[in-house]
C-alpha positions, 0 to 999 in steps of 0.5 A, a space after each residue: 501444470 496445466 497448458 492453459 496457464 502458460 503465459 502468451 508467446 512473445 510473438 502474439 503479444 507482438 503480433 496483437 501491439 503491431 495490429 493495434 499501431 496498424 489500427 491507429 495509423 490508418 485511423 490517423 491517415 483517415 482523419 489527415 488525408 482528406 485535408 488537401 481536398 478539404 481546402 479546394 472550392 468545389 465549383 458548379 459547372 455552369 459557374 466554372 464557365 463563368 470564371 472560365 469567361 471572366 479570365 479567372 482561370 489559369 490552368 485545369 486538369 482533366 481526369 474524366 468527368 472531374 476537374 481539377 484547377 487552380 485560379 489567377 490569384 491561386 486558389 484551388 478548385 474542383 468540379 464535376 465537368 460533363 461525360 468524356 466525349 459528350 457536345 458539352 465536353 467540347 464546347 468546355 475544351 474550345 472555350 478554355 482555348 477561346 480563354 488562353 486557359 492551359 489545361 491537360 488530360 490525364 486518364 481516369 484512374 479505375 482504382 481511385 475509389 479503393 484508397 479511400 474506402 480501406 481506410 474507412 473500412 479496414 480499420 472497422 474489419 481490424 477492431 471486428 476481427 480482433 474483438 471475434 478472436 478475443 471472444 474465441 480466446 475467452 471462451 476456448 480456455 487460451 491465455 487471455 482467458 479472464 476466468 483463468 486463476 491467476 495462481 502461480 505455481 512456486 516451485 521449490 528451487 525458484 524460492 531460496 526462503 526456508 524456515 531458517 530465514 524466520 525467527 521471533 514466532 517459533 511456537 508459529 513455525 511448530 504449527 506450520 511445520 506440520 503441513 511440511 511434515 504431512 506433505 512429506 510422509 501422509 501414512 504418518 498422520 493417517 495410520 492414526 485416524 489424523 486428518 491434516 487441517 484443510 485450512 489454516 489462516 494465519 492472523 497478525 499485525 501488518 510486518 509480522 511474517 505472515 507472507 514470509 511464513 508462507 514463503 518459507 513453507 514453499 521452499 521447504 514443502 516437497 510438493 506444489 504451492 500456489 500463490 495468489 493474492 486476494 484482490 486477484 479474484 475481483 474483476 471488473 466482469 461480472 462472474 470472473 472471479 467465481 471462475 477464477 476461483 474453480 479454476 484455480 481449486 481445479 488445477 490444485 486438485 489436478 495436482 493435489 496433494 498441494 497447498 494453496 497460499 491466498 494472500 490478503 484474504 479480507 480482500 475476497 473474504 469480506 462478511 456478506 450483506 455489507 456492500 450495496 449490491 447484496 447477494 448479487 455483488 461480484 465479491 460475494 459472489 466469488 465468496 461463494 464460490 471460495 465456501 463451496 470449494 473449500 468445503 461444498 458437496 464434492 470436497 477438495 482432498 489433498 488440498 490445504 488452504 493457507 490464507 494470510 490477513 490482518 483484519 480478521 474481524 471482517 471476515 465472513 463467519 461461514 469462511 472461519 468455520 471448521 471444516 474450512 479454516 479449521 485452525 486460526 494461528 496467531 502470528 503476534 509482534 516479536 518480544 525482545 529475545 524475537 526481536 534480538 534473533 530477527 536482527 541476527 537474520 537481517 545483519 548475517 550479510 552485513 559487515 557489523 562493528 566489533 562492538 555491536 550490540 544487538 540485544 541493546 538495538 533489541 531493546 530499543 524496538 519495543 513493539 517493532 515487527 519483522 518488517 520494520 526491523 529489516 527497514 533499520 537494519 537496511 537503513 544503517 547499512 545506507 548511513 555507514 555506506 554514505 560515511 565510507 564505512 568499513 562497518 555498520 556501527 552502533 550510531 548508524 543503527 540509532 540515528 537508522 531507529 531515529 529516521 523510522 521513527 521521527 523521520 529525518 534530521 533537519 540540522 538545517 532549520 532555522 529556529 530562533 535562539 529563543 524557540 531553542 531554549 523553549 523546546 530545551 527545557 520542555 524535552 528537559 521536562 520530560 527526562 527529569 520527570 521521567 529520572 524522578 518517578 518511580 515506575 518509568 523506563 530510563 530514559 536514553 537519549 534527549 534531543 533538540 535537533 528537529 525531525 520530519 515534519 513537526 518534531 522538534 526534538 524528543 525524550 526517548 525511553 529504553 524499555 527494560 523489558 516487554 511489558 504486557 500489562 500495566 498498573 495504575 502507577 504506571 499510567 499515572 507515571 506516564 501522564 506525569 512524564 506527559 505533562 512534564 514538558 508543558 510544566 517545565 515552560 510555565 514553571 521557567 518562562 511563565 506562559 504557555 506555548 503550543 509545544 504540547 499538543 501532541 503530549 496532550 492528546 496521548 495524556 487525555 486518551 491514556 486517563 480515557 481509557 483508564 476510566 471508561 475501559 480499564 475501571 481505575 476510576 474511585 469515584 465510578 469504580 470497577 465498571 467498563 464504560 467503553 464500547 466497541 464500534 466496529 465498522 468494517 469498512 472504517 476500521 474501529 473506534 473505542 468510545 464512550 458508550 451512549 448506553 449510560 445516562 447523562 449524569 453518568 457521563 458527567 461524572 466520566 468527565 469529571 473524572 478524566 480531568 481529575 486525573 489530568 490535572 492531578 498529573 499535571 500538577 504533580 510534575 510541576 511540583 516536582 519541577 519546582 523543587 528540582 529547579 537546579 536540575 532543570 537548569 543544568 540539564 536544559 542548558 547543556 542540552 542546548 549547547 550539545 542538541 543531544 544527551 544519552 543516558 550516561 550524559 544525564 548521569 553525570 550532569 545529575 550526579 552531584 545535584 541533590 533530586 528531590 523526588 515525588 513525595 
């Protein structure tokens, strides 16, 4: 590794903490030791005589040609006198005597000048001589060098992560495999003409294991791998991250062959001509430096470029090009069998219940990735260690799931007793209209006790399996369960209450996007109203296009709230004819807080339901 990426000793970092104390000491004597001088009158002369004459003086100090004092009532005085062994000199001594005054010589200190000028002066000389060894550091190539790639070299014993420790993408750990592989024997690949890709940019969601991946790849590649974040290329300095930049494609060519991990990409990789400071930006210009050497006229042989990001739509399109990123992979969100291996990873050192299952906790977490699966899985190794548990049992994982996902219990809050049957029968809403419509996921547990910051209580399905495209029925099912709470209110205490504002907001987005994105629409028909507006420094909104005429947006509203109100008005219906049912449920659901599954089960089982016609 190159000598110049060594960190600085411990001694000169002390060395440079001692002079910068020695620097504001000496400011701080500065500004404190003329105070004592500050408070003594200085006296003319000819005005020192007059006090003299008066009998206002009571004692002097003769140093020279100064005069020191103090007078009766004990302020102190100072004064120019006249040169030693001057007539006016002795006229001043046989006046104080004519006066009773007490005065003594002291002899002239040569010296009494240097005091004062080193403290104006050295801390001056400190700031310039630390500043001229700065600059020297800077432009000889030391370790406080500001072009100096901040790229860490990872070895393979320092990182204990290997492709064991990944699960839930193995089509992802198959394309990776192949650097290893290349790495490791390159006649293999080279006897047929192969060349390795010279960049690979690994594209997912936040938690997905992209980091992890690469992590995996240090510890399993034989040969070096540098590490570095995008946002350590940007520096305030104009230039410095260019420099970075061939710093660090220096040292890995030095070193080739070798991979290099740029974390976080987007960070540097931005598309240019979107800041205000064109092509003469800072982050542009490091951009440039990044497309040069990663495929510019001198090339990088045996160097592979494995970048990570979750915005790849904000990425320059000369970065994704072949040549540079010659290969894009996909790293998605685990499915159920992914999720179900990812949590056999996080729990292998945990001390599990013998009953514990996985494969349900698996089911639970649609949509979780890696990230937050290990969060559960270390959140109910908190609980069961809070409990004095020998083992991490099945409720501490689904009261860990309940936290990530609603946040923490407040068994604490005060709710009046009226406010408790309200929210009883809205969750109770939402479950029996969830039990009585066809294409919905069971669902596995009501509860009312409150959580976070706003939820107080929920209706929690268990999806059966992933899904990865959904009917019309099943949307309009799910408006249904939506409007089944607000339903249940109305249909029991007849007036309408602001618990179901936030199923309000789902339920118009679903019927949006069912009309203008997805074409279920009978009235409009097969058409794609919606319109992608990408901002990159925003993020992205799907909206109603301003493309179509005005009455073709009235009829989109018309539309959604046709839709709406047809939901809502079948899950009062199918509320009104299980009234029975709502009852029981709503009340042993206020009398318990919390009901599972099989407590729905067998409150149900000798209650006739009337399902949706």
């Amino acid at each position: 590794m190159d000598r110049r990426s060594i960190p600085p000793p411990r001694n000169l970092r002390s060395l440079t903490f001692i002079l910068v104390m020695v620097v504001v000491a000496l400011l701080l004597a500065q500004a404190f030791w003329p105070s004592s001088q500050q408070r003594a009158n200085e006296f003319s002369y000819s005005y020192l005589q007059d006090r003299i004459r008066a009998g206002e003086v009571q004692e002097v100090m003769i140093q020279g040609s100064r005069i020191e004092g103090a007078l009766a009532s004990g302020e102190r005085f100072v004064a120019q006198g006249p040169p030693e062994g001057s007539p006016l000199y002795v006229e001043l001594v046989r006046l104080m005597d004519e006066n009773g005054v007490r005065y003594r010589f002291q002899a002239a200190s040569g010296g009494a000048w240097l005091l004062p000028l080193l403290m104006y002066l050295l801390p001056v000389v400190l700031v310039i001589v630390f500043w001229m060894y700065m600059m020297r550091r800077m432009q000889g190539g030391g370790a406080f060098t500001f072009g100096q790639s901040r790229a860490k070299l990872v070895a393979k014993e320092f990182t204990k992560v290997t492709f064991k420790d990944v699960a839930g993408i193995d089509e992802v750990l198959e394309e990776v495999r192949e650097i290893v592989d290349y790495l490791r024997d390159p006649h293999r690949f080279s006897r047929l003409g192969a060349k390795i890709p010279k960049g690979i940019l690994l594209v997912g969601p936040p938690g997905t294991g992209k980091t992890l991946l690469a992590r995996a790849i240090a510890g399993e590649a034989g040969a070096p791998f540098f590490s570095i974040s995008g946002s350590d290329f940007v520096e305030m300095f104009v230039g410095v991250g260019a420099a970075r930049v061939r710093d660090m494609f220096q040292k890995a060519k030095a070193s080739a062959p070798c991979i290099v991990f740029i974390d976080e990409i987007d960070a540097v990789g931005r598309k240019r001509g979107a800041g205000l400071g064109g092509g003469h930006d800072e982050r542009e210009q490091t951009l440039n430096q990044l497309l040069a050497e990663m495929d510019g006229f001198e090339g990088n042989t045996g160097v592979i470029v494995l970048a990570a990001t979750n915005r790849p739509d904000v990425l320059d399109p000369a970065l994704l090009r072949p040549g540079r990123f010659d290969r894009k992979i996909a790293v998605p969100p685990p499915d159920l069998h992914g999720r179900e291996a990812i949590l056999r990873i996080h729990t292998r050192d945990k001390k599990l219940a013998p009953d514990m299952d996985l494969s349900l906790l698996a089911r639970r977490t649609p949509g979780f990735v890696g990230a937050d699966l290990e969060n559960v899985c270390n959140e109910a190794a908190l609980l069961a260690a809070r409990s004095n548990k020998d083992r991490i049992e099945l409720r501490d994982f689904e009261e860990a799931l309940d936290r990530v996902l609603t946040g923490l219990a407040r068994r604490g809050m005060y709710i009046k007793e009226e406010e408790r049957l309200r929210i009883a029968y809205h969750e109770t809403g939402h479950a029996l209209v969830s039990k009585l419509l066809p294409h919905t996921d069971p669902i596995h547990k009501v509860t009312i006790v409150p959580r976070g910051t706003g939820v107080l209580g929920f209706a929690l399905p268990l999806p059966t399996e992933d899904k990865y495209i959904i009917s019309k029925a099943e949307l309009l099912d799910r408006l249904t369960v939506l409007f089944g709470g607000r339903a249940a209110e109305e249909i029991v205490f007849g007036e309408q209450t602001t618990g179901a504002a936030e199923d309000f907001k789902q339920a118009t987005e679903i019927a949006t996007r069912m009309v203008v994105e997805y074409g279920m629409s009978e009235a409009l028909g097969p058409i794609s109203l919606g319109k992608e507006r990408t901002n990159i420094f925003l993020g992205e909104e799907i909206v109603k296009s301003d493309a179509h005429s005005e009455e073709l947006s009235a009829a989109v509203d018309r539309e959604i709230r046709s839709i709406l109100t047809q939901a809502y008005a079948k899950a009062r219906d199918l509320l009104a004819r299980n009234r029975a049912a709502l009852d029981r449920v709503a009340q042993e659901l206020l009398r318990r807080e919390v009901l599972g599954s099989d407590d729905l089960n067998a409150l149900l089982a000798d209650v006739a339901l009337e399902p949706a016609g």
